[in-house]
C-alpha positions in Angstrom: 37.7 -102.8 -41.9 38.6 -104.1 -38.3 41.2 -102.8 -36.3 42.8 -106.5 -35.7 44.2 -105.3 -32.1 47.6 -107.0 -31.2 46.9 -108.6 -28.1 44.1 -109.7 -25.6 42.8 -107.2 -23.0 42.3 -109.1 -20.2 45.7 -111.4 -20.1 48.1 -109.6 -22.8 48.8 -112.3 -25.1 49.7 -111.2 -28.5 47.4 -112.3 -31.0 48.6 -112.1 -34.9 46.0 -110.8 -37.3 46.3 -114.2 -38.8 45.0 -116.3 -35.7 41.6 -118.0 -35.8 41.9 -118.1 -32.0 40.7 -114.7 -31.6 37.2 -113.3 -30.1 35.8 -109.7 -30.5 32.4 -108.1 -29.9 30.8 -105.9 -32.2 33.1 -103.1 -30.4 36.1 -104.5 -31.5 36.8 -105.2 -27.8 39.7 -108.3 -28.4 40.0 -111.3 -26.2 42.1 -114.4 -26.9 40.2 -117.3 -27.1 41.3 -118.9 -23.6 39.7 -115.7 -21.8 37.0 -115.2 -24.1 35.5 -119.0 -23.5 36.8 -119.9 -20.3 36.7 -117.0 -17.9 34.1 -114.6 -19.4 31.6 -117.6 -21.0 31.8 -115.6 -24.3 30.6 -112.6 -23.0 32.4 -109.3 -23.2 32.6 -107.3 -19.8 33.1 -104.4 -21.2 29.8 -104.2 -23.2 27.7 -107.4 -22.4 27.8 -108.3 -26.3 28.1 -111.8 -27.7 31.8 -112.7 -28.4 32.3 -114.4 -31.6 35.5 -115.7 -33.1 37.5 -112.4 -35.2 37.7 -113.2 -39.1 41.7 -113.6 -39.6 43.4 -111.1 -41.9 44.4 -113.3 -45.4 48.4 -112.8 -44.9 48.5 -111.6 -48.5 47.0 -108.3 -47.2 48.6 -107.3 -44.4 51.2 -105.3 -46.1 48.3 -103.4 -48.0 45.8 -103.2 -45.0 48.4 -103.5 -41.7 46.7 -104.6 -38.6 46.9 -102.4 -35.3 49.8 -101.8 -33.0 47.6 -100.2 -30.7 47.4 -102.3 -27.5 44.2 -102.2 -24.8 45.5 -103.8 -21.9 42.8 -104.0 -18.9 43.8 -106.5 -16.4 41.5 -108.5 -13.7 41.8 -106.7 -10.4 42.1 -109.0 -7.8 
């Protein structure tokens, strides 16, 4: 089951397990989708893997199977 992490790691936007504008790699790494095709070309950098958009979470599980609170946060160093 996927981890459906709560925000992007490169800007910090929250992103609800419900959004189909969401991008992960097969790490799980989470980008929204204005990072993920704009500034990394749908590549991750943290792996090299192919991005591809996260399957959302149907809302009528969320209760049963909660997504993740747990926040990776890695900003751009200037």
């Amino acid at each position: 089951m996927l981890e459906m992490r709560p925000g992007c790691e490169r800007c910090d936007k929250d992103l609800a397990p419900d959004s189909v504008d969401v991008y992960i790699c097969s790490f799980e790494c989470t980008w929204c989708a204005s990072c993920a095709i704009d500034e990394m070309q749908g590549i991750c950098p943290n792996c090299g893997g192919r991005l591809r958009k996260r399957p959302p979470r149907a809302t009528h599980l969320l209760e049963q199977f909660p997504a993740s609170t747990i926040r990776v946060f890695k900003p751009v160093q200037s």
